[in-house]
C-alpha positions in Angstrom: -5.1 4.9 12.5 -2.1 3.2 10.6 -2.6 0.2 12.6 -6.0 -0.1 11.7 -5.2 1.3 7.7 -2.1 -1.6 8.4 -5.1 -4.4 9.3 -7.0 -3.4 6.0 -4.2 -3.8 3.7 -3.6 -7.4 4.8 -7.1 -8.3 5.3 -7.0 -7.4 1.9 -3.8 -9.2 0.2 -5.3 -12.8 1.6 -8.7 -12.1 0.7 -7.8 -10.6 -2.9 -4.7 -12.4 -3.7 -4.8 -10.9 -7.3 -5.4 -8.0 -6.1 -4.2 -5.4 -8.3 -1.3 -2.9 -6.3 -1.7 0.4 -8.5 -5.6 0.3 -7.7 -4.0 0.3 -4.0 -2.1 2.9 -4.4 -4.9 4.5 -6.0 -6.8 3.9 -3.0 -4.1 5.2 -0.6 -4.0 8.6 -2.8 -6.9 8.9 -2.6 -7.1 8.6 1.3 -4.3 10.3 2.0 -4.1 14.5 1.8 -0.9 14.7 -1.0 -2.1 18.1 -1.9 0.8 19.9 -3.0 3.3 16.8 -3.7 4.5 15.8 -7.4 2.7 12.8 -8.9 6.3 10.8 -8.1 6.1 12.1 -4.7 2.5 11.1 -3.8 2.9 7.4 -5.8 6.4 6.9 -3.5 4.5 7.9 -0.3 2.0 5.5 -1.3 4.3 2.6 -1.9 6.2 3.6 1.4 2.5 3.1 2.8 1.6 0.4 2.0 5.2 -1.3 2.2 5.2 -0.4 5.6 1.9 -1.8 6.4 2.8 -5.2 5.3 6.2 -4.8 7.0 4.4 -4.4 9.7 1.5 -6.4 10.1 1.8 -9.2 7.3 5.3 -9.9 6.7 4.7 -12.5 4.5 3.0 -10.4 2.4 5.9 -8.8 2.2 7.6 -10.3 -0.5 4.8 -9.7 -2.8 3.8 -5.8 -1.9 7.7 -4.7 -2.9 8.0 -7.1 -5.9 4.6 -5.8 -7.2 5.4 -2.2 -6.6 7.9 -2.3 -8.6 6.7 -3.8 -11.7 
């Protein structure tokens, strides 16, 4: 499943490169069960998410993903 969740997040960075990251993370809160976390838990899980899946399966997405997340 985070393979394929990994494929969709790239597939998505080259096809939208102005892609907006906090409607991402939106998305990933929104897949994701975070019942029971704080609202700064669940939005770090989601950056951890969807770092990890460019990490992992677009590394030159990389750069962007992290310098995004943390505007």
């Amino acid at each position: 499943m985070v393979n394929l969740y990994s494929q969709v997040v790239c597939t998505n960075l080259a096809d939208h490169p102005d892609l907006d990251l906090n409607y991402a993370v939106d998305k990933v809160l929104a897949t994701y069960a975070t019942e029971g976390l704080s609202e700064e838990s669940r939005v770090e899980l989601a950056h951890r998410v969807l770092e990890q899946s460019a990490a992992k399966s677009c590394p030159d997405q990389s750069g962007r993903v992290a310098a995004d997340l943390t505007e």
